[in-house]
C-alpha positions in Angstrom: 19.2 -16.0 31.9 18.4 -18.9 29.4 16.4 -21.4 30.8 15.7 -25.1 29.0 12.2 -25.6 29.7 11.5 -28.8 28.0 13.3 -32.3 28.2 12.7 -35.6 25.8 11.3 -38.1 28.2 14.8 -40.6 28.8 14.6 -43.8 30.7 15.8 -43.8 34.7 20.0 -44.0 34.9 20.4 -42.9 38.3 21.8 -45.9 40.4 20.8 -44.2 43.9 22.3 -46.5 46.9 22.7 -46.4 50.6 25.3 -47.6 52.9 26.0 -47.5 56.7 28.6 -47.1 58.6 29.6 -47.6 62.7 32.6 -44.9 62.4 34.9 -43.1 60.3 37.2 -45.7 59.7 34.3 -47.7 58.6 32.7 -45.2 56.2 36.2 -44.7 54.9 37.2 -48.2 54.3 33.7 -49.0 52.9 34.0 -45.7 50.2 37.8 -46.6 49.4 37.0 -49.5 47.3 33.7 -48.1 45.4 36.3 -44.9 44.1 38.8 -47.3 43.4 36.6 -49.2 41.2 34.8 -46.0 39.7 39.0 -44.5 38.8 39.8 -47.7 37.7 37.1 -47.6 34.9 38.0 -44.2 33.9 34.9 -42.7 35.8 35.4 -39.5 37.5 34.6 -39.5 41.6 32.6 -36.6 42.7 32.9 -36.2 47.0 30.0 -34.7 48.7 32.0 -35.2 52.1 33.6 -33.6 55.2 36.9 -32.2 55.4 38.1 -35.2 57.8 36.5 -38.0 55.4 38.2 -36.3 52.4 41.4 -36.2 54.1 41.2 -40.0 54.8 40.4 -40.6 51.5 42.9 -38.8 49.9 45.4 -40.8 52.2 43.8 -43.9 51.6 44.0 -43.2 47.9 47.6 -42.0 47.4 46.1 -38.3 46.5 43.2 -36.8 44.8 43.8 -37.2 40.8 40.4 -37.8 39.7 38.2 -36.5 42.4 35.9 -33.9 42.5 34.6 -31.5 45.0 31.0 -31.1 45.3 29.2 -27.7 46.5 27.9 -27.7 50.1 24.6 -26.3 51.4 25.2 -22.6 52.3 23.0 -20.6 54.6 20.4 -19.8 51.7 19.9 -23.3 50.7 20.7 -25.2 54.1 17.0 -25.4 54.9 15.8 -27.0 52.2 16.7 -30.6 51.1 14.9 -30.2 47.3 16.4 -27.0 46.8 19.5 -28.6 47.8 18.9 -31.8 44.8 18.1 -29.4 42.5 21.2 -27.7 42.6 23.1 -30.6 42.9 21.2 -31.7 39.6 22.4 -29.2 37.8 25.8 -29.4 39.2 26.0 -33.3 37.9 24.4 -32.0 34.8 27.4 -30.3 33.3 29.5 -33.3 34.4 28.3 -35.9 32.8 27.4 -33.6 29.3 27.9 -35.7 26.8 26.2 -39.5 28.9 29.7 -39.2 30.9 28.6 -41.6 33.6 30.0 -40.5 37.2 30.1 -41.9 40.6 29.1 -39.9 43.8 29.9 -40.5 47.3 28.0 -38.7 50.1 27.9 -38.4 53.7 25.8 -37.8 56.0 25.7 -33.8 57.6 24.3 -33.6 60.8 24.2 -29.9 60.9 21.5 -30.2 58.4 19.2 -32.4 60.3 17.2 -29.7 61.3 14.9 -30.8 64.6 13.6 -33.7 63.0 15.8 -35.0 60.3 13.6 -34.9 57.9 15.7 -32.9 55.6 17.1 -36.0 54.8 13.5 -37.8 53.9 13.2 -34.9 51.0 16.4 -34.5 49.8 16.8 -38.2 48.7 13.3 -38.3 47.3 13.8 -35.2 45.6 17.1 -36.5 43.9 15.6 -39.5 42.6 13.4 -36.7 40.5 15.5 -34.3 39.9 18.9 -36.6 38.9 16.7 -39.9 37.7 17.6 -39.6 33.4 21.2 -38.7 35.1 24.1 -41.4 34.7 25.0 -40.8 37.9 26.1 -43.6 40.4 25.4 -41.6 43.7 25.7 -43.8 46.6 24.9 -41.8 50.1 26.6 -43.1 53.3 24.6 -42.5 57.0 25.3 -43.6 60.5 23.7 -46.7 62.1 23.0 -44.5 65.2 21.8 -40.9 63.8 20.2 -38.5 66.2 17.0 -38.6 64.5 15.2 -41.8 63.9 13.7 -40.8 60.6 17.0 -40.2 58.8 17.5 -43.9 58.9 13.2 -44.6 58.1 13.9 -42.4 55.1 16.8 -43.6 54.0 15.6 -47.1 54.2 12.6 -45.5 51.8 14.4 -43.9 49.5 17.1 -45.6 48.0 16.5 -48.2 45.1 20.0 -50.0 46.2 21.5 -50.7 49.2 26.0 -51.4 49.5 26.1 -55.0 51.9 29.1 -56.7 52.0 31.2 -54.5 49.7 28.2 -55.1 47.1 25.1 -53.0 45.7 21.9 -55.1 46.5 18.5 -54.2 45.6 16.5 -52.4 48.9 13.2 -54.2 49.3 12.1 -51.1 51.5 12.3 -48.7 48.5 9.3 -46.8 47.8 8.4 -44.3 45.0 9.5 -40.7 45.9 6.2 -39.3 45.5 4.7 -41.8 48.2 7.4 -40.9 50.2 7.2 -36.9 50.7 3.0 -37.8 50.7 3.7 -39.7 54.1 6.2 -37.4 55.0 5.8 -33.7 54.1 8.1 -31.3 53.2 8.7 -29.3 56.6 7.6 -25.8 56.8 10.9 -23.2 56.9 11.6 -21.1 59.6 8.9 -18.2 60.1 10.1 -14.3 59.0 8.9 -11.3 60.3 6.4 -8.9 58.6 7.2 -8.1 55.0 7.9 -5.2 53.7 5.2 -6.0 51.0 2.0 -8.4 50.9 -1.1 -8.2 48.7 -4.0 -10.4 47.8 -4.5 -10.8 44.1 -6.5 -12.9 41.7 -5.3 -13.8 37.7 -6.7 -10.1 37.2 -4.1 -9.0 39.3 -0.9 -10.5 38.1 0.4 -7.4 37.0 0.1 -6.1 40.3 2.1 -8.8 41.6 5.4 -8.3 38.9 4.6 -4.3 39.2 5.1 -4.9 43.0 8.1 -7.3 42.9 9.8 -4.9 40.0 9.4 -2.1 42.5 10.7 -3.4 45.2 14.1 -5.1 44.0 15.0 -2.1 41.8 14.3 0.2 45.2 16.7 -1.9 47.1 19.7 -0.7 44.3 21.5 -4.3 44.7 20.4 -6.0 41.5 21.1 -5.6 38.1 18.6 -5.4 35.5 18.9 -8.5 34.2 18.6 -10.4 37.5 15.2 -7.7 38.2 13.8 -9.1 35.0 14.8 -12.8 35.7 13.2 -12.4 39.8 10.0 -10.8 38.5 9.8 -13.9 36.0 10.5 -16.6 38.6 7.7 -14.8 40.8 5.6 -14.2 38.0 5.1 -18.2 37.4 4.6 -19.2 40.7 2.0 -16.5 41.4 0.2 -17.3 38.2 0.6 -21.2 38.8 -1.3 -20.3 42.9 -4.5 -18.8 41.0 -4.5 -21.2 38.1 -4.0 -24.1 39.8 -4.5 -23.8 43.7 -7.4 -21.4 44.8 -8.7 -18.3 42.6 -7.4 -15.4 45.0 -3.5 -16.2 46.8 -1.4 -14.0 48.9 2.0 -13.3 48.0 4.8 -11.5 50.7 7.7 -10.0 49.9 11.0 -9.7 52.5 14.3 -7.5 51.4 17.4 -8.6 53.5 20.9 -8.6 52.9 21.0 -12.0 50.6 18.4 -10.6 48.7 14.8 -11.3 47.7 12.7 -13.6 49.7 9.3 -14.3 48.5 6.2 -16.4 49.7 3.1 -17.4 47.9 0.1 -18.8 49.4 -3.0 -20.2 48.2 -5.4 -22.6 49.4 -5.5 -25.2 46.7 -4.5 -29.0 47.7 -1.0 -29.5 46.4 -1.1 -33.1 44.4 2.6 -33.0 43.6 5.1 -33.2 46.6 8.1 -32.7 44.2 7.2 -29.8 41.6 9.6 -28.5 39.0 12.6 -31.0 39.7 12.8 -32.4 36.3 11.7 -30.0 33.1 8.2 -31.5 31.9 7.8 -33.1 28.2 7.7 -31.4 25.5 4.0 -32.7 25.1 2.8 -31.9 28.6 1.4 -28.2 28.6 2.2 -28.3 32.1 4.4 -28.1 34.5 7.0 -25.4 34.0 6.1 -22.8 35.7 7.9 -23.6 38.9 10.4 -25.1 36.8 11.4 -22.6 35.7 11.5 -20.5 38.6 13.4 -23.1 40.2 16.2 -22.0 37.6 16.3 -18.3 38.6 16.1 -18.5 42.2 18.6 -19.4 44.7 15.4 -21.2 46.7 12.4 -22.9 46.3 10.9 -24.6 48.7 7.3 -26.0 48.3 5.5 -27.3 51.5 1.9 -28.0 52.1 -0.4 -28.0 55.3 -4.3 -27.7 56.5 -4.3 -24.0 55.2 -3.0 -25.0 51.4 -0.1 -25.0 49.5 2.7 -22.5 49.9 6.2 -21.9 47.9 9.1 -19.7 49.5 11.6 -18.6 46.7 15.0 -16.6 47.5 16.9 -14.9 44.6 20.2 -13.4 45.6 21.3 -10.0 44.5 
């Protein structure tokens, strides 16, 4: 697979708003005139919405010429909120090829809150990385009365603009996404059983690691040899980033299952960037596109931090 692994620095374009609603009719008849307005000026209208809000849409609307269905998180990728921005970047990225501006609408998914709703917190913050040189209008709708109180706290946070009054204002509450996710952390995902491969290594060991990861995949008889060479890449760089940039010696595990590859990496460095490979780096910066990169190959990567160091869980599908 051909991945882009440099980008010419562009000014922000993402117009990232939030808006509120007390019920369905009231999401509904706040959204009908923003899609109007986008359809009117010749914009296409990407939905990232629930079958009944689509449906009232569509009704309100007189059909669905010029709307566009949006991808929902699937079991793989439910669990992670920058996972989740970064392939709704790239989604948005083939729309709007050639500075095509498009509006989004969102909703709110409470099967996604997870116990805390801060899935919510990092997937906002993460889109204003991963979509910010994007012109993308996206403007996410929640409830004034979600389960969790910090889907509303990050919300507040996270949004440059907020809809009042049928209008986008500018949020007062907005803070820088970095700031954000350093306040509140990406959450830990759910715990696996024992792998069916773990080592320690150091930089001297590298080969070990892709040796390892090559061995494994091509033993389970469910990838190609194309996808074995693009996995044992995407693990490659975020093993080598762990001893380069983390802590001399890491620990990487290794999990078959029926979806595919799952792979952890830990080492004990201080991670100083929340967001990691959401946007490809400068051409200039001789950083930064490692996990980038691997971002691009795998169907996962979530990076979280806590006391014991930095870890990344990556899952490549068969």
């Amino acid at each position: 697979m051909r991945v882009e692994t440099t980008r010419v620095a562009t000014p922000v374009r993402l117009r990232h708003a939030v808006g509120f609603h007390s019920s369905t009719d009231d999401l509904v008849g706040q959204m009908v005139p923003l899609v109007t307005a986008a359809l009117d000026r010749g914009e296409p209208v990407a939905l990232a919405v629930g079958p009944t809000t689509e449906r009232a849409l569509h009704d309100a609307l007189g059909g669905s010429a010029g709307l566009i269905g949006l991808s929902e998180p699937d079991t793989v990728t439910r669990g992670s909120g920058q996972t989740m921005a970064a392939r709704r970047a790239r989604e948005l990225r083939e729309l709007t090829a050639g500075a095509v501006p498009v509006t989004v609408v969102s909703e709110h998914n409470s099967r996604l809150d997870g116990f805390d709703g801060r899935y919510w917190t990092e997937w906002d913050a993460a889109v204003n990385v991963a979509m910010g040189e994007l012109p993308v209008s996206l403007i996410c709708f929640y409830p004034e009365l979600p389960l969790h109180l910090e889907i509303l706290d990050g919300a507040r946070r996270n949004h440059p603009l907020v809809l009042a009054g049928g209008e986008l204002r500018h949020n007062p509450e907005h803070r820088c996404p970095r700031d954000v996710l350093r306040s509140t952390p990406a959450a830990a995902p759910m715990l696996l059983g024992p792998p069916d491969r773990a080592l320690t290594y150091t930089a001297w060991q590298l080969h070990e690691v892709r040796r390892a990861v090559e061995h494994l995949v091509t033993e389970a008889g469910s990838f190609e040899e194309s996808r074995i060479e693009d996995i044992v890449l995407a693990v490659n760089e975020v093993a080598t980033n762990a001893v380069e940039h983390g802590t001399s010696e890491a620990q990487i595990a290794l999990w078959i299952c029926e979806e595919g590859l799952v792979c952890e990496v830990h080492d004990g460095g201080d991670l100083t960037e929340p967001l990691p490979g959401l946007c490809a780096p400068h051409p200039s910066d001789p950083r930064g596109r490692g996990v980038w990169i691997a971002r691009q190959l795998c169907d996962v990567l979530h990076v979280w931090r806590n006391a014991d160091g930095t870890h990344v869980r990556m899952h490549a599908a068969s």
